[in-house]
C-alpha positions in Angstrom: 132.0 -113.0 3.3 130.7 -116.0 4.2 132.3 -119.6 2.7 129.7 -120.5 0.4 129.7 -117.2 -1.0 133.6 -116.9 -1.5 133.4 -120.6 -3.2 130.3 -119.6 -5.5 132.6 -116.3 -7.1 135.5 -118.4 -7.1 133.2 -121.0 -9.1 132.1 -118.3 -11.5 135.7 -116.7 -12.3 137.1 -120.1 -13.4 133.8 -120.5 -15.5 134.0 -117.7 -17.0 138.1 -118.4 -17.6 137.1 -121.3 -19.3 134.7 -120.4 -21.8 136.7 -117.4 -22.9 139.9 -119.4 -23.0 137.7 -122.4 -25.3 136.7 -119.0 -27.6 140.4 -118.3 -28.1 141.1 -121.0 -28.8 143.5 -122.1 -25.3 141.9 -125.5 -24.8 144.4 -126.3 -22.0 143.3 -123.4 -20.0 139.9 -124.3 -20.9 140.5 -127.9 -19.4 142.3 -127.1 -16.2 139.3 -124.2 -15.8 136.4 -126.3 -15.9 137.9 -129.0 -13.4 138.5 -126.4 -11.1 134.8 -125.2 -11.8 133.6 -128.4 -10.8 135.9 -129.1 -7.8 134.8 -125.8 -6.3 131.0 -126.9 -6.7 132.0 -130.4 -5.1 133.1 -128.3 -2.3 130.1 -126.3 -2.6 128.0 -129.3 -2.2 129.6 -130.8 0.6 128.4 -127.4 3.1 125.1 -126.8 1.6 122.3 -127.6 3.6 119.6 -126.9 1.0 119.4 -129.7 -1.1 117.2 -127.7 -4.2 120.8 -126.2 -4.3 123.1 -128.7 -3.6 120.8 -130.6 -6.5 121.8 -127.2 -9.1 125.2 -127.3 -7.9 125.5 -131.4 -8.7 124.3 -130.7 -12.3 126.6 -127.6 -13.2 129.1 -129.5 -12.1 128.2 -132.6 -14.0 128.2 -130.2 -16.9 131.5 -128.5 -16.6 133.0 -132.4 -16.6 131.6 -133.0 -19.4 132.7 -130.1 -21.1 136.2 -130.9 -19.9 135.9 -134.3 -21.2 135.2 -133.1 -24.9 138.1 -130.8 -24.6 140.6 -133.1 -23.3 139.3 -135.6 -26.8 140.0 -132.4 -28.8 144.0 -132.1 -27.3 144.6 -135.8 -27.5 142.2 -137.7 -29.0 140.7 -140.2 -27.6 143.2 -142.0 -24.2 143.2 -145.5 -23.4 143.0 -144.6 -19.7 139.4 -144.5 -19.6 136.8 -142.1 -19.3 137.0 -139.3 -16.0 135.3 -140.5 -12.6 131.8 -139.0 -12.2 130.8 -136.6 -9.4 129.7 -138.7 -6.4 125.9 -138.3 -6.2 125.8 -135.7 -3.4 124.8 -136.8 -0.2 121.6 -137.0 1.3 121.6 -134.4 4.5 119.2 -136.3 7.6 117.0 -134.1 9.4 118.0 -133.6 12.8 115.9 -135.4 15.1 114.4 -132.8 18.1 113.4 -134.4 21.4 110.7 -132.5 21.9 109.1 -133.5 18.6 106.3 -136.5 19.7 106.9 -139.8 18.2 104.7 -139.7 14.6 102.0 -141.7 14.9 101.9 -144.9 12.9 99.8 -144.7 9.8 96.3 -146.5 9.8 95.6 -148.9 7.5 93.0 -148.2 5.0 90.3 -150.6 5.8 88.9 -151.8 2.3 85.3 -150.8 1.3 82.9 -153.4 0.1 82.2 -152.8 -3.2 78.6 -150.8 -4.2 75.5 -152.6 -5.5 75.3 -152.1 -9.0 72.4 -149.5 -9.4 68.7 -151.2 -10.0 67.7 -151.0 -14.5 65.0 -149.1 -14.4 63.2 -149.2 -17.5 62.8 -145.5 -18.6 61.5 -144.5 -22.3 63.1 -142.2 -24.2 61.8 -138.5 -24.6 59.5 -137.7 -27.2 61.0 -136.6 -29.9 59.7 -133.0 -29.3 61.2 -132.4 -26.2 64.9 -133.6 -27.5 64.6 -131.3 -30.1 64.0 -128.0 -27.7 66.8 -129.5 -25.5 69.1 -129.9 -28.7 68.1 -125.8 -29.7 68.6 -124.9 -25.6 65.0 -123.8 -25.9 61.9 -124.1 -23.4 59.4 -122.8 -26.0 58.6 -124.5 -29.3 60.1 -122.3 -32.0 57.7 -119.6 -33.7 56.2 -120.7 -37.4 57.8 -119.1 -40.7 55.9 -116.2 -41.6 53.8 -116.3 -44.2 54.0 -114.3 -47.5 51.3 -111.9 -46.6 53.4 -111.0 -43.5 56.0 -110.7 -45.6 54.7 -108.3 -47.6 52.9 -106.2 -44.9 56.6 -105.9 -43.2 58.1 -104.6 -46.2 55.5 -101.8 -47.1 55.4 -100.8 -43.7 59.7 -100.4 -43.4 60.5 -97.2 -45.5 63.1 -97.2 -48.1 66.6 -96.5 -46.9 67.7 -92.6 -47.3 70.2 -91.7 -50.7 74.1 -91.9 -50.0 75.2 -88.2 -49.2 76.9 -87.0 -52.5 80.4 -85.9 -51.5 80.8 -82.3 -51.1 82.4 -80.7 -54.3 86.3 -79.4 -54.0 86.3 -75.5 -55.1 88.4 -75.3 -58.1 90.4 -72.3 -58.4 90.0 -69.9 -61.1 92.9 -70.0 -63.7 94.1 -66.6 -64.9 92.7 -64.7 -67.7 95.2 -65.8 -70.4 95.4 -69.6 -69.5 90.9 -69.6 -69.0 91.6 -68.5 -73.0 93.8 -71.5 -73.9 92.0 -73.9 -71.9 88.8 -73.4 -73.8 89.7 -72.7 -77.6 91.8 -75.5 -78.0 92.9 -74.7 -81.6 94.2 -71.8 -80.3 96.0 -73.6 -77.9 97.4 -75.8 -80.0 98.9 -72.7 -82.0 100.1 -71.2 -79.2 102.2 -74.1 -77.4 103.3 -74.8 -81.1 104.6 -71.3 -81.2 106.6 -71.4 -77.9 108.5 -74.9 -78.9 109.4 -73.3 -82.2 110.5 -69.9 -80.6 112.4 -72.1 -77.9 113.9 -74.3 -80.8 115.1 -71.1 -83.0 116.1 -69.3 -79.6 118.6 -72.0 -78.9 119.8 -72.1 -82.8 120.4 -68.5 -82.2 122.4 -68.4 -79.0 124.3 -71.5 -80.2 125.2 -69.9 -83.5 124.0 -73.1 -85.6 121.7 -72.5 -88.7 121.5 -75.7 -90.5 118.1 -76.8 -90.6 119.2 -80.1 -90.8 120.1 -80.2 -87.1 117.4 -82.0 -85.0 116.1 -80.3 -81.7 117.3 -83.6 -80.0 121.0 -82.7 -81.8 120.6 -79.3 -80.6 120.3 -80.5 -77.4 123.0 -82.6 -77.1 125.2 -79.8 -78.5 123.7 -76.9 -76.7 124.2 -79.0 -73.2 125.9 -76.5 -71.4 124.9 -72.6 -72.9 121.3 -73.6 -73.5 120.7 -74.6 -70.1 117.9 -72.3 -69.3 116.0 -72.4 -72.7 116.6 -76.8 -72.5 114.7 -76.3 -68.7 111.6 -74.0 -70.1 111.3 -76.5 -72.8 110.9 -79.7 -70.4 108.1 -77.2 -69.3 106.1 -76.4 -72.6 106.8 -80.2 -73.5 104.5 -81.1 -70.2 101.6 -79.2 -71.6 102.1 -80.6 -75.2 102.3 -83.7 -73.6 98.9 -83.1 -71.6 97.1 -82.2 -74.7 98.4 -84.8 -76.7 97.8 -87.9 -74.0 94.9 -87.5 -71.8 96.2 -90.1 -69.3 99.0 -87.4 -68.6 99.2 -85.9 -65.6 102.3 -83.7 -64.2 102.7 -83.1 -60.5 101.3 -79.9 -59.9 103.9 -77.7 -59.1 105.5 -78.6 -62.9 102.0 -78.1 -64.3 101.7 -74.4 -62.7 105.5 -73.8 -64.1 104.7 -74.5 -67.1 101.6 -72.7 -67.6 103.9 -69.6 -66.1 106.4 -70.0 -68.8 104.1 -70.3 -71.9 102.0 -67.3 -71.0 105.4 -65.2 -71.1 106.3 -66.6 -73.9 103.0 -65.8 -75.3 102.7 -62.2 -73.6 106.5 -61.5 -74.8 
């Protein structure tokens, strides 16, 4: 491993000491870390023959310095010592002179140009005004004239009318069965009918809760019936989505509910 390499890890092991030590908190370890930093990139400087790098090197080191500076205020407080020396600025590296390189030739003077004649006034007119105009519009040709109202009307009987939108093609609506067809389209009846099931659902759930006061709301009998009437309380919710759907016509269940439903009042109705 060559020197400059060895120096440069060595450089980034006590940088790397130091900013974890600042994270935890160990600003001396922090302090005597950086300084080392920037010693080993003074030594760093002092072999490098590059000078892009040895440029890099002088400003990381400036930095760590710096850093250690603020540190060292945040042990102390501020010392009546005086601030740290600086970096040197890092030397300038002469290129070695070659014998067999020639002599450079000395530089020849620029011999100063009399200055040009101003150019002779010529008196040109303007343009017409035409000519500005097609150079204005980028055009060679002077534009065409409007078209008259005849025209006008001539180009409009001769282009034929656009052709009708395309009506959308109609979705196939499947059949309903036999018994719901019936309820769909004698609405009385229907009315009847889903009138029928809440009642039979309502005195179902009296029955199988054992309570026969009419007083008792279907909302009390619910609340009550919470556990044992389960089942009927979920085919309710059911025939209440098609009361609801003829009562509101804004309603509209998700399907699956909707086919449920209609399942459960035609075997109530068929029962």
């Amino acid at each position: 491993m060559s020197e400059t390499k060895y120096l440069f890890e060595r450089v980034k092991r006590a940088a790397k000491r130091a900013i974890d030590a600042e994270r935890n908190g160990d600003l001396k370890v922090a302090f005597d870390q950086f300084l080392k930093a920037a010693e080993l990139l003074n030594q760093l400087i002092a072999i490098e023959r590059t000078k892009r790098i040895r440029d890099s090197y002088y400003v990381k080191a400036k930095e760590y310095i710096v850093r250690a500076k603020e540190i060292k205020l945040l042990m102390n407080g501020p010392s009546d010592n005086g601030p740290l020396k600086p970096l040197p600025s890092p030397p300038k590296m002469q290129k070695p002179h070659r014998k067999d390189d020639p002599p450079s030739p000395p530089t020849p003077k620029e011999e100063k140009k009399p200055p040009l004649p101003p150019p002779p006034k010529d008196d040109i007119p303007p343009p017409p005004e035409d000519i500005t105009k097609k150079m204005m519009r980028g055009e060679d040709t002077p534009p065409p004239p409007p078209p008259t109202k005849e025209e006008t009307k001539q180009d409009e009987k001769t282009t034929p009318p656009p052709p009708p939108p395309a009506k959308p093609a109609q979705k196939e609506i499947d059949l309903p069965t036999k018994t719901t067809f019936e309820l769909l389209f004698d609405e009385e009846k229907y009315r009847d009918c889903i009138t029928e099931c809440a009642k039979s659902v309502e005195a179902e759930l009296r029955v199988r809760l054992g309570l026969f006061d009419e007083q008792l709301t279907l909302g009390m009998l619910i609340d009550k019936g919470i556990n044992k009437g389960l089942e009927v309380l979920k085919e309710f919710k059911f025939v209440n989505i098609i009361i609801n759907r003829i009562e509101h016509e804004n309603y509209r269940p998700s399907r699956a509910d909707a086919h449920k439903a209609v399942d459960i009042t035609n075997r109530i109705l068929m029962s």
